[in-house]
Z-matrix of the N, CA and C atoms (Angstrom, degrees):
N
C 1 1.456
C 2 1.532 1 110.45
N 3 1.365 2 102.49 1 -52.88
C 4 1.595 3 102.87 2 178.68
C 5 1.860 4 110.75 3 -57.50
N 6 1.290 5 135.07 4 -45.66
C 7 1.562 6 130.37 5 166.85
C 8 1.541 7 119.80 6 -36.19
N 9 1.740 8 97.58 7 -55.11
C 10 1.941 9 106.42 8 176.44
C 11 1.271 10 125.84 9 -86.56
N 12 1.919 11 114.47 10 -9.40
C 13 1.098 12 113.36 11 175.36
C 14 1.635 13 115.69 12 -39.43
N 15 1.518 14 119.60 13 152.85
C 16 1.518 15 116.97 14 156.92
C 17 1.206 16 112.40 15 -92.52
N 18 1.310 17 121.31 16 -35.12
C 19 1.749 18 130.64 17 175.40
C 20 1.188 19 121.39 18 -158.03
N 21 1.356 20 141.95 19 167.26
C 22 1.569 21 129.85 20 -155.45
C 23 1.756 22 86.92 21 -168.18
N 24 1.282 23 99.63 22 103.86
C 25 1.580 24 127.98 23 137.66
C 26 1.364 25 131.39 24 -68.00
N 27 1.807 26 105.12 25 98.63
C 28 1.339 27 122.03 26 159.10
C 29 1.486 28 130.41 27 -96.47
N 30 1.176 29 112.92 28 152.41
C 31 1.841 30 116.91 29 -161.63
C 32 1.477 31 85.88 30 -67.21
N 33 1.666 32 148.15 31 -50.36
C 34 1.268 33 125.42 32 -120.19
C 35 1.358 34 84.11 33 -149.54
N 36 1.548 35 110.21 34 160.81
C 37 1.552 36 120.27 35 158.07
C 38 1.542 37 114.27 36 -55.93
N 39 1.296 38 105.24 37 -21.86
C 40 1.469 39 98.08 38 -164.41
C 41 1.572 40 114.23 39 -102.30
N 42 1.420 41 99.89 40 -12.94
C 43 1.532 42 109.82 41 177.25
C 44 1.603 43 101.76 42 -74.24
N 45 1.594 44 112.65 43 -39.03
C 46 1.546 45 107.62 44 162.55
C 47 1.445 46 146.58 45 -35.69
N 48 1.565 47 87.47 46 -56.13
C 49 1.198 48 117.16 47 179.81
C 50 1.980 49 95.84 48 -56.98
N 51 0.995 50 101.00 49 -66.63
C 52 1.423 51 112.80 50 -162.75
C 53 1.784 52 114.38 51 -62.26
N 54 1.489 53 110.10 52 -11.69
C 55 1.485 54 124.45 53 151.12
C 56 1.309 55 116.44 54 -80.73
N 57 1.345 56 127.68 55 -29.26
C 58 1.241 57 121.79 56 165.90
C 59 1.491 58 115.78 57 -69.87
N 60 1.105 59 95.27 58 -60.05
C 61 1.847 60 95.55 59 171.06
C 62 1.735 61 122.97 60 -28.84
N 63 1.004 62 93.26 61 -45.28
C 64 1.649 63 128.36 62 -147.66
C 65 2.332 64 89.78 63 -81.66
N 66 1.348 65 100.33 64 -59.39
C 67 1.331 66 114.39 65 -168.22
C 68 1.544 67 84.75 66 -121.97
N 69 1.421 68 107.58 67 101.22
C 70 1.206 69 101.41 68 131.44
C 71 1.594 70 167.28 69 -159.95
N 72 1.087 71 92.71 70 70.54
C 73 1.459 72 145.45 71 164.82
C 74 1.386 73 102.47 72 -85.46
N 75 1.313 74 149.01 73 -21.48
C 76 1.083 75 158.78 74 132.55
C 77 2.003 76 106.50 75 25.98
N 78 0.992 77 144.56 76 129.19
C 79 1.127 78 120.38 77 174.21
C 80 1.915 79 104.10 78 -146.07
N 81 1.227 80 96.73 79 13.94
C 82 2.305 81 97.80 80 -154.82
C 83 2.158 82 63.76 81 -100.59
N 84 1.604 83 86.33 82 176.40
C 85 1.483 84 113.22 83 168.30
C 86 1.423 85 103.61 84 -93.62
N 87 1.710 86 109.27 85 130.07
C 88 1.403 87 122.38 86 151.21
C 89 1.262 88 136.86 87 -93.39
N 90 1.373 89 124.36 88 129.41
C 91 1.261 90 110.47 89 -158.57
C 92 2.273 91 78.40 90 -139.48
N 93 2.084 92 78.10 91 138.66
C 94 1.501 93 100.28 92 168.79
C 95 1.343 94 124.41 93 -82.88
N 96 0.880 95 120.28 94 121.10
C 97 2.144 96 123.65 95 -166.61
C 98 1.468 97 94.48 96 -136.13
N 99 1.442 98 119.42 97 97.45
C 100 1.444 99 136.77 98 178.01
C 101 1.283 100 96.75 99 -46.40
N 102 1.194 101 124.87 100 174.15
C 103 1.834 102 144.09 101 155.51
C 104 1.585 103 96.15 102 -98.80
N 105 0.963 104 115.41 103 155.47
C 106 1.630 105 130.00 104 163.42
C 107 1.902 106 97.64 105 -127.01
N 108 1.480 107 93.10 106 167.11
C 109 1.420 108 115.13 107 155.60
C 110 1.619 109 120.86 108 -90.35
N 111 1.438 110 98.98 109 153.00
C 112 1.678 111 91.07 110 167.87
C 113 1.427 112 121.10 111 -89.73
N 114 1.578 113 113.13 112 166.87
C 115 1.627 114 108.21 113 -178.71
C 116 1.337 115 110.51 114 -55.61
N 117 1.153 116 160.16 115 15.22
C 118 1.332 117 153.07 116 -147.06
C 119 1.487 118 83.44 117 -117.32
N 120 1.496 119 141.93 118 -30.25
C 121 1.393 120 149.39 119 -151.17
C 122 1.379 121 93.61 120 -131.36
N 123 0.978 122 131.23 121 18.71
C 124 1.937 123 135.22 122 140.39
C 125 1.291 124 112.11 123 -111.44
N 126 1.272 125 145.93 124 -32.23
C 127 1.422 126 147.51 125 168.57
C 128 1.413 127 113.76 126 -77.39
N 129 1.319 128 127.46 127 116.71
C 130 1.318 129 119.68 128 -162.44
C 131 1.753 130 92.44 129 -99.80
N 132 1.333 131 92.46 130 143.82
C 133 1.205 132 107.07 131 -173.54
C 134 1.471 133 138.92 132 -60.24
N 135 1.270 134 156.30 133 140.73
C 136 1.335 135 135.68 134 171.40
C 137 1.643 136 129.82 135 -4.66
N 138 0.905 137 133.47 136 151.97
C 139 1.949 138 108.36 137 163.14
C 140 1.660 139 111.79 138 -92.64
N 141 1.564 140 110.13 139 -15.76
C 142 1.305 141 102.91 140 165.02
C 143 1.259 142 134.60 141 -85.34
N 144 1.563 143 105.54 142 -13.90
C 145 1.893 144 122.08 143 162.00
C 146 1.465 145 101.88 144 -62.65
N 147 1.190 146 127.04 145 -40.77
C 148 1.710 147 133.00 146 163.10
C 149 1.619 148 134.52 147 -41.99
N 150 1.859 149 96.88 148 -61.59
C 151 1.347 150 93.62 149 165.06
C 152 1.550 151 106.75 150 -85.14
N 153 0.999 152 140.99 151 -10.85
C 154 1.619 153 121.83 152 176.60
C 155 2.045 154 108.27 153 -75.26
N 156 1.078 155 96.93 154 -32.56
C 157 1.640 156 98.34 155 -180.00
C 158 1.735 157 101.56 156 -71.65
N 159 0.963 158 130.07 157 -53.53
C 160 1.380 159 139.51 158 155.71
C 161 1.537 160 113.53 159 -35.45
N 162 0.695 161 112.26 160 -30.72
C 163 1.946 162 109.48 161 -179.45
C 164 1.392 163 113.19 162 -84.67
N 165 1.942 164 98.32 163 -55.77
C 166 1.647 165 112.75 164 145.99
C 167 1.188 166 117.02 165 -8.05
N 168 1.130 167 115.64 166 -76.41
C 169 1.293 168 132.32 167 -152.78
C 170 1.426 169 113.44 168 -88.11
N 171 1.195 170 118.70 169 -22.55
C 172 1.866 171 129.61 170 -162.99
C 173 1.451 172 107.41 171 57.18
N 174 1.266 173 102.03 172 61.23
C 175 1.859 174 102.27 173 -174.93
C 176 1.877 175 101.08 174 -111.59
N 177 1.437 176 99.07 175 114.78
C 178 1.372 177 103.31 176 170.71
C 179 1.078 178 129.15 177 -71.77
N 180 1.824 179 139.04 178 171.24
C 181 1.078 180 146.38 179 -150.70
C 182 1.733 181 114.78 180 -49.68
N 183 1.226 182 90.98 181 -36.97
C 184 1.893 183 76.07 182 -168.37
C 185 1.707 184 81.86 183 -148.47
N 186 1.299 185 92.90 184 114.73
C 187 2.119 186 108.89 185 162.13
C 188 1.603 187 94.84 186 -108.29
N 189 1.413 188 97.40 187 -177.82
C 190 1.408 189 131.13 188 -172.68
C 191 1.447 190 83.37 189 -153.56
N 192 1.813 191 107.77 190 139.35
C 193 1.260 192 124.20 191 170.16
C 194 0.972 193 123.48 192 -122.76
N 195 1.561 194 111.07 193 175.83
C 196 1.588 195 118.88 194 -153.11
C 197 1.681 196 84.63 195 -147.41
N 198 1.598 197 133.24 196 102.97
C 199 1.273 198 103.13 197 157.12
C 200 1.448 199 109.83 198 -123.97
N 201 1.451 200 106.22 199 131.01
C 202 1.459 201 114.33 200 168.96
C 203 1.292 202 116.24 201 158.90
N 204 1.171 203 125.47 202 164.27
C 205 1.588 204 122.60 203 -177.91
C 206 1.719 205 116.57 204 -48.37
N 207 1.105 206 101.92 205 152.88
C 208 1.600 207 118.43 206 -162.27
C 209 1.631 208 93.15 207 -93.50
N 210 2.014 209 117.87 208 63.11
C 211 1.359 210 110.26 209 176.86
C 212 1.326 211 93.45 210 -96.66
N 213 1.402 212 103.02 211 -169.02
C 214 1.739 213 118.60 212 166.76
C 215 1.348 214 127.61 213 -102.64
N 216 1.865 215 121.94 214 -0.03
C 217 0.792 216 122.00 215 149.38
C 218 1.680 217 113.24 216 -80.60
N 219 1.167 218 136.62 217 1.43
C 220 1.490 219 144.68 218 150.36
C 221 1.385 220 107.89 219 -48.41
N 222 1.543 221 129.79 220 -48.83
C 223 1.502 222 122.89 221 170.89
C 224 1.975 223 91.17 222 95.72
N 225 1.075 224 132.96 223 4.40
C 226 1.433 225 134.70 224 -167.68
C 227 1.901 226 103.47 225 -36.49
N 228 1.624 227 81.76 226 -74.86
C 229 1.752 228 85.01 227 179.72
C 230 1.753 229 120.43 228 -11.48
N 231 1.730 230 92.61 229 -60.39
C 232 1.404 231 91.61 230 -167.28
C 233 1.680 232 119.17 231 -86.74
N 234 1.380 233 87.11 232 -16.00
C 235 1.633 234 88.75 233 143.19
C 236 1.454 235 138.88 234 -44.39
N 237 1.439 236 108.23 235 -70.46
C 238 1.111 237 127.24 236 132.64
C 239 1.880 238 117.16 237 23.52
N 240 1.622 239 95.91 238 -86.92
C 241 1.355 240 119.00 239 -148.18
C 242 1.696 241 74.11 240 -94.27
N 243 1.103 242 132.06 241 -83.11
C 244 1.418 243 125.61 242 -161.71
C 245 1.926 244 112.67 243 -36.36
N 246 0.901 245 107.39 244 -28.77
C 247 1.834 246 120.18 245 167.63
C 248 1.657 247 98.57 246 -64.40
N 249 1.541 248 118.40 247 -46.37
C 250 1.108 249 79.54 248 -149.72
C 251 1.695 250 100.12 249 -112.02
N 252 1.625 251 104.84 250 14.96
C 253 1.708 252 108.43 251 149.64
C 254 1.817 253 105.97 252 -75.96
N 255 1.298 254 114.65 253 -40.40
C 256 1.454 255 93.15 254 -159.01
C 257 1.975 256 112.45 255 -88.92
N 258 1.389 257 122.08 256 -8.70
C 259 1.328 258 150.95 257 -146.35
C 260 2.012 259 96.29 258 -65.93
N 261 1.325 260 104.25 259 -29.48
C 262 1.535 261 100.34 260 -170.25
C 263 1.396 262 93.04 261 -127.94
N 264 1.461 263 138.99 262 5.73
C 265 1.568 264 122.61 263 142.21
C 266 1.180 265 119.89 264 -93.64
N 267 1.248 266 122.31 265 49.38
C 268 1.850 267 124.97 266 -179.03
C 269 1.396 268 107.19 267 -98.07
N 270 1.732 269 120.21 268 -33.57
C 271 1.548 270 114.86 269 -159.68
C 272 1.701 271 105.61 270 100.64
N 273 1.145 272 132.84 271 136.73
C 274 0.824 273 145.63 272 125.33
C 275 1.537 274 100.27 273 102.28
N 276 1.643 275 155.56 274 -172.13
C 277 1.105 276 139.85 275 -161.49
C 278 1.537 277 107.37 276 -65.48
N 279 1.545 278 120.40 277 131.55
C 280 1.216 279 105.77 278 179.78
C 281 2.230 280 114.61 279 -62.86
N 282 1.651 281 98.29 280 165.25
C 283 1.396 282 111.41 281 -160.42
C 284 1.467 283 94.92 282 -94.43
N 285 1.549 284 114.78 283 -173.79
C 286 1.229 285 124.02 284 -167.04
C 287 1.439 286 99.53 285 -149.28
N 288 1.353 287 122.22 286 137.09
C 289 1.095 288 115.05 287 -166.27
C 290 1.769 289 104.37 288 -122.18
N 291 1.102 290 97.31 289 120.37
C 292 1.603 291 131.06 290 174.61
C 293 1.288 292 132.67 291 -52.93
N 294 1.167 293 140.82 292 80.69
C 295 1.570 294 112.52 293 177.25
C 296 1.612 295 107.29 294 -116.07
N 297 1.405 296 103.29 295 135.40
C 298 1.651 297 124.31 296 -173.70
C 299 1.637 298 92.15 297 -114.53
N 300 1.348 299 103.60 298 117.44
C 301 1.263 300 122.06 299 167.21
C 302 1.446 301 129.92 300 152.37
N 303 1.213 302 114.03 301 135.63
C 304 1.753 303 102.65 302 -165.79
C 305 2.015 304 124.37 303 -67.14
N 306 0.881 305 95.33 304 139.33
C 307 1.767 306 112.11 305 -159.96
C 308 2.273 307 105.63 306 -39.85
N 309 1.269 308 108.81 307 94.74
C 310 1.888 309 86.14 308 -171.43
C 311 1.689 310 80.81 309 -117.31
N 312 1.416 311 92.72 310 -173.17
C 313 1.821 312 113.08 311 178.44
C 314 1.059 313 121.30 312 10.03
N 315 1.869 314 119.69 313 -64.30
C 316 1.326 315 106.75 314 171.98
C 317 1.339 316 124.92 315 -96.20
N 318 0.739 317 131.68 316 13.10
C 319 1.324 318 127.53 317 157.13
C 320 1.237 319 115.72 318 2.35
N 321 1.392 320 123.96 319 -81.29
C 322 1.629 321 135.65 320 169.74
C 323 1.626 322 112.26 321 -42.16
N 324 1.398 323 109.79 322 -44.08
C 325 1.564 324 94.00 323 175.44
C 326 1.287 325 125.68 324 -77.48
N 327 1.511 326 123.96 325 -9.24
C 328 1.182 327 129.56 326 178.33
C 329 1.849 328 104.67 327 -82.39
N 330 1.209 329 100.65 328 -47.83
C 331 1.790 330 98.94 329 155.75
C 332 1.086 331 131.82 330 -44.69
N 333 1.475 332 115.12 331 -50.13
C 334 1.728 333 117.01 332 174.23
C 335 1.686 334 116.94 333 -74.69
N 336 1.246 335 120.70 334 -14.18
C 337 1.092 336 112.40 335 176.80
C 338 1.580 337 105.53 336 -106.14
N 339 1.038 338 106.60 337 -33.86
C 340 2.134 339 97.16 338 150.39
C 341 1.624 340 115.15 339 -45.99
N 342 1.377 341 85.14 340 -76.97
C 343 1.631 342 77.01 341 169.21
C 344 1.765 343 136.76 342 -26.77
N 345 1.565 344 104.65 343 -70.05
C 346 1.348 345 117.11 344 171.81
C 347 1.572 346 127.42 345 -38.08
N 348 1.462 347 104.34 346 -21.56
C 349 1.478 348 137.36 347 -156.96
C 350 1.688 349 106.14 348 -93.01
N 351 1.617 350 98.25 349 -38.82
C 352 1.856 351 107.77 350 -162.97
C 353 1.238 352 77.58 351 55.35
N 354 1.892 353 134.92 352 107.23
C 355 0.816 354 127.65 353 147.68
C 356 1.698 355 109.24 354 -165.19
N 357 1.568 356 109.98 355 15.66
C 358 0.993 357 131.82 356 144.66
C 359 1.828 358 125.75 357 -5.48
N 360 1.439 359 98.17 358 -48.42
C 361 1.716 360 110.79 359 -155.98
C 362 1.644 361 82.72 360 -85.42
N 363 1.377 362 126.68 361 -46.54
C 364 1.709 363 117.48 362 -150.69
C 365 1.925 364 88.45 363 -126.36
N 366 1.427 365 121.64 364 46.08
C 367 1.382 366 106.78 365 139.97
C 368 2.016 367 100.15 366 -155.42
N 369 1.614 368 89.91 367 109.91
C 370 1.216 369 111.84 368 172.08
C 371 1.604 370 112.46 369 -59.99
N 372 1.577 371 112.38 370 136.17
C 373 1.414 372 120.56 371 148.29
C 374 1.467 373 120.74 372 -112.37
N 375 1.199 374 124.47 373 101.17
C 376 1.480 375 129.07 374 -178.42
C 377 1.226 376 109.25 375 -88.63
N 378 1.038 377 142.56 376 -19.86
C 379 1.636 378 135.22 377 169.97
C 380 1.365 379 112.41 378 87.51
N 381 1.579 380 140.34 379 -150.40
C 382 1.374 381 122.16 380 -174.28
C 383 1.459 382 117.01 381 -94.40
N 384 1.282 383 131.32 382 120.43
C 385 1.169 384 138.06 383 -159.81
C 386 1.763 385 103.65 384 -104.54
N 387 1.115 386 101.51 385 110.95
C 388 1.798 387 112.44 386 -177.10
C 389 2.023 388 102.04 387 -34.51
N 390 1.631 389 83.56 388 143.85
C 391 1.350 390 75.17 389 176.88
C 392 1.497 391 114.04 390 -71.22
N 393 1.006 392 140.82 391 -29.09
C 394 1.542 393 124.66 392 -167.72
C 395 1.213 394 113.72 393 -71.27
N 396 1.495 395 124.54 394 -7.62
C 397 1.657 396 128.74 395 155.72
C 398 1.175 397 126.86 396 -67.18
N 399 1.298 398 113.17 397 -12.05
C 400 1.251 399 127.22 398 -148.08
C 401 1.935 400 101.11 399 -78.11
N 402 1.710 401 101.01 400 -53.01
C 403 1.782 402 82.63 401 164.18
C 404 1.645 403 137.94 402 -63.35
N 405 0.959 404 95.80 403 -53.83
C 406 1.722 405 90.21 404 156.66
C 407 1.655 406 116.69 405 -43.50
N 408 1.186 407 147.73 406 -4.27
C 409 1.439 408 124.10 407 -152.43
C 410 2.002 409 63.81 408 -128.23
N 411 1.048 410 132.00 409 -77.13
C 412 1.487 411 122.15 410 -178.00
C 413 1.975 412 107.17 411 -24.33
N 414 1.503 413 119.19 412 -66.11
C 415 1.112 414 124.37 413 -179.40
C 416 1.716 415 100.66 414 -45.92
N 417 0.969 416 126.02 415 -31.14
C 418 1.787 417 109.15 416 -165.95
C 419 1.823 418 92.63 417 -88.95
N 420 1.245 419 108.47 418 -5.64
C 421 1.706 420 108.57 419 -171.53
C 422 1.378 421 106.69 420 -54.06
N 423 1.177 422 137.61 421 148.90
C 424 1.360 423 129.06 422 122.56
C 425 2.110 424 136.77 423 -53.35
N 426 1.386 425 86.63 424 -51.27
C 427 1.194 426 112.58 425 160.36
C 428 1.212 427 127.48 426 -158.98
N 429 1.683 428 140.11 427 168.06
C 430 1.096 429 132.29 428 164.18
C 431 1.277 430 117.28 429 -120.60
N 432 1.072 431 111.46 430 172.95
C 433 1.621 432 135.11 431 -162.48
C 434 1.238 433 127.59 432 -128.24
N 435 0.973 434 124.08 433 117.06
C 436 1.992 435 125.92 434 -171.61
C 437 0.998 436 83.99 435 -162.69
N 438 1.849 437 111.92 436 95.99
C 439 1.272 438 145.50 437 162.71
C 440 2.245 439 108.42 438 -87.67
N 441 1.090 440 97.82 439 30.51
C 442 1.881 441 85.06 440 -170.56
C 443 1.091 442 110.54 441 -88.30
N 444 1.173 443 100.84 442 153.56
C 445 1.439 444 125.63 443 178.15
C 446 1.658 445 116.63 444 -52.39
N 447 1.848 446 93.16 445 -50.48
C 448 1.535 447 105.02 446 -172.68
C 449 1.553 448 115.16 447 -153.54
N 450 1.048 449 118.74 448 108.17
C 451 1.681 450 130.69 449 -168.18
C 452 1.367 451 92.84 450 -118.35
N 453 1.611 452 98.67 451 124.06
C 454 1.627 453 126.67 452 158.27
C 455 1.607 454 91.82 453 -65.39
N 456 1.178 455 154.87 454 -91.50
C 457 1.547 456 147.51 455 -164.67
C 458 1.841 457 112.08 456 -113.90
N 459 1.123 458 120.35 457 -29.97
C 460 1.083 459 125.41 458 -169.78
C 461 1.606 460 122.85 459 63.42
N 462 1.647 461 117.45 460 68.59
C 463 1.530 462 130.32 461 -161.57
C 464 1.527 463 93.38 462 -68.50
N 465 1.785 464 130.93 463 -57.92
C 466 0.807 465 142.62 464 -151.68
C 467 2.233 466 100.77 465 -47.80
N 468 1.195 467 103.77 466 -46.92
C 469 1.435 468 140.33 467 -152.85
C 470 1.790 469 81.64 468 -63.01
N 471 1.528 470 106.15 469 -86.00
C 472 1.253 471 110.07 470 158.01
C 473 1.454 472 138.93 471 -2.56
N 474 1.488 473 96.34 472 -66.64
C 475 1.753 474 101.00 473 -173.06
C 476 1.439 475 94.32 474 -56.39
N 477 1.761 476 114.72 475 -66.46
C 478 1.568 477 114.31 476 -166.19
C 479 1.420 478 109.75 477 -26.51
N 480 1.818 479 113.36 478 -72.26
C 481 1.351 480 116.48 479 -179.37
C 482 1.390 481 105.20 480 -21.07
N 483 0.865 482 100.59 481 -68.96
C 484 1.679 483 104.71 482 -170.29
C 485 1.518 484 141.76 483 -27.47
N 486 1.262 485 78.83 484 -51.88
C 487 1.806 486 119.18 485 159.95
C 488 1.346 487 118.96 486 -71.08
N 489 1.214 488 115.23 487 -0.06
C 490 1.388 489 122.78 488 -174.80
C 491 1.790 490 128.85 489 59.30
N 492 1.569 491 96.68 490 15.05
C 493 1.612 492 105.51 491 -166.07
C 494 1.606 493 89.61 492 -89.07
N 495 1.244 494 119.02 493 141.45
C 496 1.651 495 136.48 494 164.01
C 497 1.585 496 94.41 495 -52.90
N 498 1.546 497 90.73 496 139.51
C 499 1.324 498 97.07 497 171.27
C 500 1.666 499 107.91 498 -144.22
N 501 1.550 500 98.77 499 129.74
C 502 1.622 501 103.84 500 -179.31
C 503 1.947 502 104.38 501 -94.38
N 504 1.383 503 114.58 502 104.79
C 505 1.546 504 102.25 503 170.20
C 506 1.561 505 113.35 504 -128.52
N 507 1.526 506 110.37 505 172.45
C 508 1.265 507 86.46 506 -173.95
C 509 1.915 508 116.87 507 -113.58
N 510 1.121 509 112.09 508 174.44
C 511 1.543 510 119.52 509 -160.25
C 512 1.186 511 108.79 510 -72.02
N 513 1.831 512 124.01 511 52.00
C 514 1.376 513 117.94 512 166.14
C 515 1.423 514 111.85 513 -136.69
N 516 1.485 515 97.74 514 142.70
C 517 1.796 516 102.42 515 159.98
C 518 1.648 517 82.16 516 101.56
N 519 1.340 518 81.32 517 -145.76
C 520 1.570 519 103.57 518 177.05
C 521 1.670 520 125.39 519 -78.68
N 522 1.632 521 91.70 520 -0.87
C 523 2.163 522 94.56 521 -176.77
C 524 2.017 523 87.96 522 -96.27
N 525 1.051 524 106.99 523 27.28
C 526 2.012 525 104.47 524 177.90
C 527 1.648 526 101.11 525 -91.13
């Protein structure tokens, strides 16, 4: 595909970059075409669409989230462990840390470092959470988290913004 392509639309500068890298011999035009969110993740939601998704869910007072597949370029593990050094120097009832997204690759390492942790009780795995929950489950956030290694655009990162929830991520890929 890449030889007969005529042109190739990537979400990010960096997904570019990293097709160039990748191919290069490369010869079609690339052109960057961001992702957006939809309005559903600019209109903040009811507060009772909030606490009912929250009850749903058994989600206590103040989480920190995680949404996206359970890979290993996600960085979870050390998620993980950095949650559960910083989890009782925050102030105020300690948080619970969230992850929305269906179970891939690491899976097991996000277990073993729960595990390793005893930390079972205060880091949730909810698995894939429909998108139309998805603003409400940001709105109950405290903050979110997109610790990866390497993001083609980083949608997850996005929505939060959107939602107006703080978001701690880190300076790779496409969340730079």
């Amino acid at each position: 595909a890449i030889r007969t392509a005529a042109g190739i639309a990537c979400v990010s500068d960096a997904s570019a970059r990293d097709l160039a890298r990748l191919f290069p011999a490369l010869t079609a035009p690339v052109a960057v075409v961001h992702e957006a969110v939809g309005n559903r993740f600019r209109t903040p939601p009811p507060p009772e669409a909030v606490a009912r998704l929250r009850a749903v869910l058994g989600l206590g007072p103040r989480i920190w989230l995680h949404v996206g597949e359970l890979a290993r370029r996600k960085n979870l593990a050390r998620l993980v462990e950095a949650f559960a050094a910083a989890r009782n120097s925050v102030g105020g009832p300690p948080p619970e840390l969230v992850l929305a997204g269906r179970a891939g690759p690491a899976a097991a390492d996000v277990e073993r470092a729960v595990a390793a942790l005893d930390a079972s009780a205060v880091v949730r795995r909810l698995g894939w959470v429909p998108d139309a929950d998805l603003p409400a489950l940001y709105a109950a956030a405290e903050l979110a988290v997109c610790p990866s290694l390497h993001e083609g655009f980083g949608l997850p990162a996005l929505e939060a913004m959107a939602c107006g929830v703080p978001l701690i991520c880190s300076l790779r890929g496409g969340l730079a």
